[in-house]
N, C-alpha and C positions, 0 to 999 in steps of 0.2 A: 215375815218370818219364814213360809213356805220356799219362796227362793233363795234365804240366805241356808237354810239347810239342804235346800238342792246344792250349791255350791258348794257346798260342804263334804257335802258324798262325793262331790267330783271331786276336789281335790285330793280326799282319799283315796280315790280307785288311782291319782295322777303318780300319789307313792309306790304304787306297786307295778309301776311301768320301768320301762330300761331309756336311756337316754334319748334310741333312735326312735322308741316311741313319742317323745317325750317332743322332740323335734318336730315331729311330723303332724305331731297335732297344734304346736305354738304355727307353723307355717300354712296351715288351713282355717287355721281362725284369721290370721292377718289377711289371706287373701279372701275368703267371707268378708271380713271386715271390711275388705276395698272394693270389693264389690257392690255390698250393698251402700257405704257412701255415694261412690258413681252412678247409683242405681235413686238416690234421692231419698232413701231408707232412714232412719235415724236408729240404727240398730246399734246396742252398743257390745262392748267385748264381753260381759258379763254374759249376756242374753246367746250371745252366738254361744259360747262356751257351755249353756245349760244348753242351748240344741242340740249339740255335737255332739252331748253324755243322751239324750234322749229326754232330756227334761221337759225341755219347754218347747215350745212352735215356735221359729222365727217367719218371718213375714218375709217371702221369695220376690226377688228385682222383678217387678213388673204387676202385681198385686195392688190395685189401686187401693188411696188412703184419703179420709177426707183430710179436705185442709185442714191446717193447726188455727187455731183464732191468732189475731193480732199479725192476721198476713198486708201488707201494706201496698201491695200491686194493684190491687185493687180490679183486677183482671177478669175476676170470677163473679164479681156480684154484679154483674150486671146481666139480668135477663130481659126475656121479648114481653114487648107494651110496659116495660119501670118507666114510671113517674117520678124522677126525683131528683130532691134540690141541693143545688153546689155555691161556690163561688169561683168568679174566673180571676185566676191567677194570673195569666201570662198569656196574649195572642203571639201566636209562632206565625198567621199569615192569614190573608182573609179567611179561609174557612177552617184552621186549625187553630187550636186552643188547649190549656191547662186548666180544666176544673178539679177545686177540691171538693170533696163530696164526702161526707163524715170523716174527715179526717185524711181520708187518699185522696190522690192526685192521679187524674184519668188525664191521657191527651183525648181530645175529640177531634173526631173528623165530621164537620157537619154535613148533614144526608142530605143528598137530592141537586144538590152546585157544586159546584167550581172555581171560584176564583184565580185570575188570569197567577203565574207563579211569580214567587219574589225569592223565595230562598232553594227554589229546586238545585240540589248540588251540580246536576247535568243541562239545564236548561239555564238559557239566559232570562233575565229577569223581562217579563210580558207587558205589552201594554196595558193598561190601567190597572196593574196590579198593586204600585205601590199606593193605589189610590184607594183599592178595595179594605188593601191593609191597613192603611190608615183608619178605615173606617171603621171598621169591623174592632179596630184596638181602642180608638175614641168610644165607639158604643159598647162593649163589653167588658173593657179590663176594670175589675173591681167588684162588678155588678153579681148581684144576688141571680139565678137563674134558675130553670128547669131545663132537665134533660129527658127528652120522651126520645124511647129508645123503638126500634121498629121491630122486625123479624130476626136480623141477625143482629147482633148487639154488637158485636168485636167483628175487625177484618183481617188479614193474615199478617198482618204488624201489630196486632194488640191493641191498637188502636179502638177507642170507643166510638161509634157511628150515632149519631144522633140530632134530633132537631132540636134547637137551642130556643127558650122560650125566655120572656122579658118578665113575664106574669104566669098566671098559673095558665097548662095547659089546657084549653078549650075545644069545642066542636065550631063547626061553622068558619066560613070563607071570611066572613069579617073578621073575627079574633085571630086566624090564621095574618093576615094582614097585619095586623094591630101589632101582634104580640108575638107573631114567632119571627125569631132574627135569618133563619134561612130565606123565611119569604121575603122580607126587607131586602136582603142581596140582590135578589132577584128582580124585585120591583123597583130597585133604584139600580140597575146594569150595572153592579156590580160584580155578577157572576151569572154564570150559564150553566143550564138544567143539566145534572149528571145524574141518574137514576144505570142503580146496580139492583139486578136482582137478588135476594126479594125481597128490597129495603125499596118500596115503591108505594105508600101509603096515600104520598100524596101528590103522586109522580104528573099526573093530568091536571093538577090545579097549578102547579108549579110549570110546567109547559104556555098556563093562560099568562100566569104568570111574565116570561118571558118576553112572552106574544106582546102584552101591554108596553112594556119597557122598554122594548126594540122599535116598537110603530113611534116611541116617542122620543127615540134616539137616546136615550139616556146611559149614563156611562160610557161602557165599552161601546157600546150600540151608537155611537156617538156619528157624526158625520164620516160618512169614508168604509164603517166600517160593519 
């Protein structure tokens, strides 16, 4: 009721204007208007129109806002040390994937390897990568999962960073073995230790890791190479 009688007043004061006035205030709403769309604002004409008379506060381009609920990016929920459980949708290549995860769909980029490349748009396809990706799509596509997220959760593609788990996550070098799928790449030469700072939790076990895999030629590590 409070703003339908501000609008009200305004419109009264708009009778007692001359046309150039009349003009010049429809062309400062519209560009308000267009600015705060551009600006990510949800402002609407009504609300600019009660600021312009003095009525209300509108909320200025650049004024952070929390998100609305029912955002589907899924970009935002994920903070440092989340524990939690998805389903993998879709492997894009040994160490990228599609989990849904309450209902959104996060790509991940798993922490800590690498997998030789199969779909790099600039690179040609690597050796034994179509083999990692085989693998990694055999063991994962379907499958129930945990994602333990490190220090930084996102990378500057939006992309979710995380260690992909079979079972729930645990302590200890055995269950690390058992049950997390980054360590399995690793220990079956399927990919090579890539540690970014400061996503490096468990950047020294995954180096042993390697070490094991390479002395036993396994995968890429294979003869030759």
């Amino acid at each position: 009721m409070a703003k339908k009688r501000q609008t009200q007043r305004g419109l009264s004061q708009l009778t007692h204007m001359n046309p150039k006035q009349l003009l010049v205030i429809l062309l400062v709403l519209l560009i308000g208007w267009g600015v705060a769309k551009l600006s990510g604002h949800d402002v609407s004409l009504e609300e600019l129109f009660q600021s312009l008379l003095g009525e209300t506060p509108v909320e200025q381009p650049g004024t952070p806002r929390a998100p609305k609920s029912g955002n589907k990016t899924g970009q935002t929920a994920a903070q440092v040390g989340d524990k939690l459980e998805g389903t993998v949708k879709r492997v894009v290549d040994g160490d990228t994937l599609l989990v849904e995860v309450d209902g959104q769909s996060r790509r991940v980029r798993l922490l800590g390897v690498d997998t030789p490349e199969t779909v790099h748009p600039n690179k040609e396809v690597q050796f034994y990568g179509p083999e990692a990706s085989a693998f990694t799509k055999k063991e994962l596509t379907g499958k129930h999962v945990w994602l333990e997220y490190d220090v930084a959760p996102l990378d500057r593609y939006q992309r979710h960073l995380a260690y992909i788990w079979l079972e729930a996550p645990s302590n200890g070098e055995a269950a690390i073995r058992r049950g997390m799928f980054n360590a399995r790449l690793l220990l079956g030469g399927y990919a090579k230790v890539l540690t970014i700072q400061p996503n490096s939790r468990y950047a020294d076990l995954f180096v042993r890791f390697q070490e094991e895999a390479r002395k036993a030629k396994r995968g890429l590590w294979g003869k030759g190479k």
